[in-house]
N, C-alpha and C positions, 0 to 999 in steps of 0.2 A: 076877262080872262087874265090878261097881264098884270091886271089889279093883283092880283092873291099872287103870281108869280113871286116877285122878292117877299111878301108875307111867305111862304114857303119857304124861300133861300133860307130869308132870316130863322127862321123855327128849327129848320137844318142844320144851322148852325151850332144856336144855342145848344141842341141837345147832343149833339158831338162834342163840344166843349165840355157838359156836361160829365159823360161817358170819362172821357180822361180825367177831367175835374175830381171824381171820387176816385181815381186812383191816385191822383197828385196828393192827396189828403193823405193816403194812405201810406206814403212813400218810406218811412221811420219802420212802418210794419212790414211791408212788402222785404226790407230789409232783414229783419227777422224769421220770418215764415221757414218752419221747418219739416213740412212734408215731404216725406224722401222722393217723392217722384219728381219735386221741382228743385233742379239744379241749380246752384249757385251764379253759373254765367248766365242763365235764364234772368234768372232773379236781375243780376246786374244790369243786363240789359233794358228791361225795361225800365227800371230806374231812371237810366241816364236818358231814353227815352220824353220822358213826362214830360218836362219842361219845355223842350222841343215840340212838344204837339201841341201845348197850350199856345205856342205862336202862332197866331192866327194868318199873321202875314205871308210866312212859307206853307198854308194850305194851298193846294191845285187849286185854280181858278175854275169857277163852273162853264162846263161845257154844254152850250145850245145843242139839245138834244140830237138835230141832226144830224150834228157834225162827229158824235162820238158813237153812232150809228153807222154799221157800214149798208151802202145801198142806196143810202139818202142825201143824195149829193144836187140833186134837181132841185131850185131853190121854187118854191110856191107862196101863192099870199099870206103874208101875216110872218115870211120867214125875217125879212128884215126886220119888221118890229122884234121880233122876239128874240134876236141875236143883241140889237140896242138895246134891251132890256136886261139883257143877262150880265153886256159888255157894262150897264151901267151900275147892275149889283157889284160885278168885279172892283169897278173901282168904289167906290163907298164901302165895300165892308172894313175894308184894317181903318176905316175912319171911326165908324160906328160901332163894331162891336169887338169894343175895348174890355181891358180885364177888369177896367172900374165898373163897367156898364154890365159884366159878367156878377162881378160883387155886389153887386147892388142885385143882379134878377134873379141868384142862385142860391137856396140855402143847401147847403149839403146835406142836411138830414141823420141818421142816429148812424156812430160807428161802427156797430156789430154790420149792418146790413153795409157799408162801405166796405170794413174790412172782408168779409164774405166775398165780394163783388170784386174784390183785389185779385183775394185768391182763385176768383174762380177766372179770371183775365190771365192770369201765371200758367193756371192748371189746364186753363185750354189751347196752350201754346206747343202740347204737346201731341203727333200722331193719334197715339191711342187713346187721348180724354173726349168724356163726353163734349160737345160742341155746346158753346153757350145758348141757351133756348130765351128769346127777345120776345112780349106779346106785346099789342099795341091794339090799345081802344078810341075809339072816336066817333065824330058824327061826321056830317057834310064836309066840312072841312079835311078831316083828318083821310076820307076817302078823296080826296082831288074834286069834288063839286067844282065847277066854273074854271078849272086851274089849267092850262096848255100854256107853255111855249110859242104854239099855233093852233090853231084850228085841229089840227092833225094828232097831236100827241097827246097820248090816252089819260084821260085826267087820275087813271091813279098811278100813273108811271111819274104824274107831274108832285104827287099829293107828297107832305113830307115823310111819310114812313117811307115810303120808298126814296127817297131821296136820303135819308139818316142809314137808308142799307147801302146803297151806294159810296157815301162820304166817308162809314165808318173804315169799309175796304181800304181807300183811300188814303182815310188819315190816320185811322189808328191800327189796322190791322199789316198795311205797310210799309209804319215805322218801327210797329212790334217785334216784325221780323214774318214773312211770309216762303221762308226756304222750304225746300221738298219735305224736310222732318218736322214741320209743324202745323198742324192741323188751325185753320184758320177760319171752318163754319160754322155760320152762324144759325139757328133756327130759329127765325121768322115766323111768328104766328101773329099778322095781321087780319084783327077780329073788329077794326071798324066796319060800319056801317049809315046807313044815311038815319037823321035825327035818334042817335043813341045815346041815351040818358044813362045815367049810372044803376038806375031802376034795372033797366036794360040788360049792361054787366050784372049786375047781382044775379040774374035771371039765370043767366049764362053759364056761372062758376059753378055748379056742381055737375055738370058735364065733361067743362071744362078738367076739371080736378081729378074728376074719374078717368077721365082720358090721359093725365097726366102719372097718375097713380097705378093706373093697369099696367102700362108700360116702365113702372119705376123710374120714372125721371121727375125732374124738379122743374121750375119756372125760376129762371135765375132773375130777370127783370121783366116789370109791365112798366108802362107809360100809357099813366089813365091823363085822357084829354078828351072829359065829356062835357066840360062843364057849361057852356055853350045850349046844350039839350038838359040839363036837370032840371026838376023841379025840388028848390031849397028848400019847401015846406018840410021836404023831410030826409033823415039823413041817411039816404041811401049810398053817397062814398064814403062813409062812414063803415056801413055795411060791408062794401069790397073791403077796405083795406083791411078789416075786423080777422073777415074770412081768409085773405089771403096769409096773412099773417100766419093763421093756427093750420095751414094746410102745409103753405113754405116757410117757415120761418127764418130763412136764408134770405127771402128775397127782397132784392132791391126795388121800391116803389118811387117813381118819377110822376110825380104828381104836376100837373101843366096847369096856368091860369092866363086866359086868352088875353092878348090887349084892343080886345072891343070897345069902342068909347062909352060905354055905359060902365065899364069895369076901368076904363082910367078917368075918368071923370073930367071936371072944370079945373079950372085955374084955380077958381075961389078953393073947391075942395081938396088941390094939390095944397095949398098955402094951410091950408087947418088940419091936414092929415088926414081926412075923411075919406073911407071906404065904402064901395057900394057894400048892400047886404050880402050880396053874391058874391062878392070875393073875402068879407069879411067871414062869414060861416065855411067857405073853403080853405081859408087861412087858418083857421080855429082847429080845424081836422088834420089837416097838414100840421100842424104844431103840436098836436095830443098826442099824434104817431109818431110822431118825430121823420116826417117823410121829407124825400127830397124834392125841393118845388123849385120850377121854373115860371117865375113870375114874368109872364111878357107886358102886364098891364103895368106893373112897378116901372119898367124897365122901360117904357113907351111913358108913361110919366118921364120921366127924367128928361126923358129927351125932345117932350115937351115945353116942359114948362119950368125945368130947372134953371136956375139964374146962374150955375158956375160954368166959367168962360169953355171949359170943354162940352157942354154942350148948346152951348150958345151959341159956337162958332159954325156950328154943326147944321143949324139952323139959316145961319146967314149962308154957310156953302151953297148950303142946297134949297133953298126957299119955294115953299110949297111942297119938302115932300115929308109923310111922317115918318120915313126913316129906317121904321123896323115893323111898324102894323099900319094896316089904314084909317084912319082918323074921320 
């Protein structure tokens, strides 16, 4: 269980980072934008915001779930471990995830879907805007399989969707600005499930769609993290993003690539550039759409088996452990 713990933290991370990352891109437009609902001190505000949230360092430290739970003050087995574990994520993240190690795992992906994803961060700043609407697909992993704190705590409170709703509060929706006249929710539609392949999603979306469509509203972002459960024979997230595209074409797609050691590979295959199949044909799709992809396998390379002395040193700190995925 503590195994997948900091794999969660870390994945939490990344994709909050992420989240401001396509605004921080944005930041030249965001200046510009002239929709009359979004005010100019609005606008400035987040502006001067962005760069501030990218520092990883002044994010709130993660809190062992019991403690930020009222009621739960009775310490039980497996609480200790799981406090060392959190206290020892605390310290290692401003070590490990760096904005080089960010650069390296993060393509931002095509400007129309960023700049959209700007305005619509501006435009839900306000009381009366619709709320930003978040889906999130996955398999075992992405539902909390194996993942507690302790024994105790419910593997999809521990899993990271719910952990990137919690952080986003935190980090980006309470440096945005969270006063009585701005509307700050978000809608959540968490459609993982256990071994779900992209086959699966496909399956899914026109339900989905209609249910989006009855109601006039839009999907502002997914975060597809199936790739774990596909079968590459054929290209079915190819299919999603196809679909989602001609249904939202607003929307911003976060396309995830796991760092399982079958997808970061050897040493030898770090040194010759060589990609497994399975992330070379999910890179292919990501690049056709121009989506935005968060490479944890890239990113878990590096901090492997990279020979420059920032993550070298990285290794010497903390010996035996893989840092950011399990190896």
């Amino acid at each position: 269980q503590t195994q997948r713990l900091p794999l969660a933290l870390g994945v939490v991370a990344f994709l909050a980072i992420n989240s401001v990352y396509m605004v921080k891109r944005n930041k030249v437009f965001l200046s510009g934008v002239t929709t009359e609902n979004i005010e100019s001190k609005h606008k400035n505000n987040v502006c001067k915001d962005i760069n501030s949230l990218l520092d990883i360092s002044q994010w709130p430290e993660i809190v062992f779930f019991k403690d930020r739970l009222p009621g739960n003050s009775n310490d039980e087995e497996g609480d200790a471990l799981g406090r060392s574990t959190v206290t020892e994520f605390n310290k290692m993240r401003n070590a490990v995830l760096t904005s080089a190690l960010v650069d390296e795992g993060i393509s931002e992906g095509g400007m129309y879907a960023a700049q959209s994803f700007a305005k619509r961060v501006l435009e839900s700043g306000f009381k009366e805007a619709r709320p930003l609407s978040i889906a999130v697909t996955g398999n075992s992993f992405t539902i909390g399989s194996n993942c507690g704190e302790n024994r105790r705590q419910p593997s999809d409170e521990c899993a990271w969707p719910s952990r990137l709703a919690r952080r986003w509060t935190e980090v980006v929706t309470r440096s945005l600005g969270n006063a009585t006249d701005t509307n700050t929710k978000i809608e959540w539609r968490m459609l993982q499930e256990n071994a779900q392949g992209s086959n699966n999603v496909a399956h899914r979306l026109p339900s989905l769609i209609d249910e989006y469509h009855s109601e006039n509203k839009t999907l502002d972002v997914i975060i597809l993290n199936n790739g774990l459960s596909d079968n590459m024979e054929k290209p079915w997230l190819e299919a999603i993003v196809r679909v989602l595209l001609e249904q939202f074409p607003q929307i911003l797609i976060i396309s995830l690539i796991d760092g399982i050691p079958e997808n970061v590979g050897s040493l030898d295959e770090y040194q010759q550039n060589i990609q497994s199949e399975r992330v070379r044909k999910t890179i292919m799709t990501q690049e056709h759409y121009n989506l935005t992809r968060v490479d944890f396998a890239r990113m878990s390379r590096f901090l492997r088996y990279s020979e420059e002395e920032r993550y070298a040193s990285l290794r010497r700190q903390y010996p035996g452990s893989s840092l950011l995925w399990p190896q």
